[in-house]
C-alpha positions in Angstrom: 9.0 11.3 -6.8 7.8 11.6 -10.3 4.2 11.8 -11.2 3.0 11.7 -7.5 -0.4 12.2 -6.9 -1.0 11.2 -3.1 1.0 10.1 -0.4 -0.2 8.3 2.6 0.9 7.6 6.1 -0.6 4.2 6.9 -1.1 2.7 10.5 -1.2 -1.3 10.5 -3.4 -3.5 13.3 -0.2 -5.2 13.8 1.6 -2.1 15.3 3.8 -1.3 11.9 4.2 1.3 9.6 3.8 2.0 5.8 4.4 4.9 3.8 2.1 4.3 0.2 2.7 6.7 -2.7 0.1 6.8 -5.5 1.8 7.7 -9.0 0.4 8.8 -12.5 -3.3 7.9 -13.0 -3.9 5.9 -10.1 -2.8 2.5 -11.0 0.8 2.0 -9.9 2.3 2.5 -5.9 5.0 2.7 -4.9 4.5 0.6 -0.6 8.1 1.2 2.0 7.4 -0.4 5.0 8.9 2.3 7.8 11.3 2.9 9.4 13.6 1.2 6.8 11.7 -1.2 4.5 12.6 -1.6 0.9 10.6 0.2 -1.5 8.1 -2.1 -3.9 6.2 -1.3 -6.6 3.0 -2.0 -7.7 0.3 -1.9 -10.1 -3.3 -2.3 -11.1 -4.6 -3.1 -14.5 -7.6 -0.7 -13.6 -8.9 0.8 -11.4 -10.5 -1.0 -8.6 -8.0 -3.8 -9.6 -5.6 -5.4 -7.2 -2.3 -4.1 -7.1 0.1 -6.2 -7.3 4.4 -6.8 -7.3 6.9 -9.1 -6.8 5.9 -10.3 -3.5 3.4 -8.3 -2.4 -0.5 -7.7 -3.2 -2.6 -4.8 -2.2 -6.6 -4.1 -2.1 -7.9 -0.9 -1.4 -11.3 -0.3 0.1 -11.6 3.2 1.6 -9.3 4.1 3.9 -7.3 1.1 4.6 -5.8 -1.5 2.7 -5.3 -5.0 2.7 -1.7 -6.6 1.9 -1.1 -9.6 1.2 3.0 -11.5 1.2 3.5 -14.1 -1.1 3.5 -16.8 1.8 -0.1 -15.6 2.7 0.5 -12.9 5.1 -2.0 -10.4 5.5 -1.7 -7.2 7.1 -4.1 -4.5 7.5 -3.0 -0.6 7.6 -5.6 2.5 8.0 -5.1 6.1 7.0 -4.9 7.1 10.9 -3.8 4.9 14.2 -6.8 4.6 15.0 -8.1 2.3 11.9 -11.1 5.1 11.4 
C-alpha cells in the first residue's frame, strides 16, 4: 500500500477484528474489518482530529480506538486481545 506508515492488528470488546493502516502523514486510514470486510477510508483534518468516511468515524486515544457507524454504533478495538 502506498505511503504506509503503520499497520495495526486491532482486537474489538465485541469479539471482531480490524486490520487499520495509517497512510502519508498521519491523517488518512485506511479501516477492513477481518476476515472479509470492505476496505474504508478515512481522514483527519489534523492531527488529533477525528477521522472520518462515508459511514464510519474513528477517535484515537492510545492504543485503542473508538468507531463509531452512521446509525450510532460504537465499537471499541485495542492494539492486543487483551485491550492493554
Amino acid at each position: 500500500m502506498p505511503g504506509l506508515i503503520a499497520q495495526r492488528m486491532m482486537y474489538c470488546d465485541d469479539g471482531s477484528r480490524v486490520d487499520v493502516d495509517f497512510m502519508g502523514d498521519g491523517l488518512r486510514m485506511a479501516v477492513t474489518w477481518l476476515p472479509k470486510g470492505k476496505t474504508e477510508l478515512l481522514s483527519a483534518g489534523t492531527t488529533g482530529d477525528e477521522y472520518r468516511g462515508t459511514t464510519l468515524r474513528a477517535v484515537v486515544a492510545g492504543g485503542s480506538i473508538a468507531f463509531t457507524r452512521a446509525g450510532g454504533d460504537i465499537r471499541i478495538c485495542h492494539r492486543n486481545a487483551e485491550g492493554k
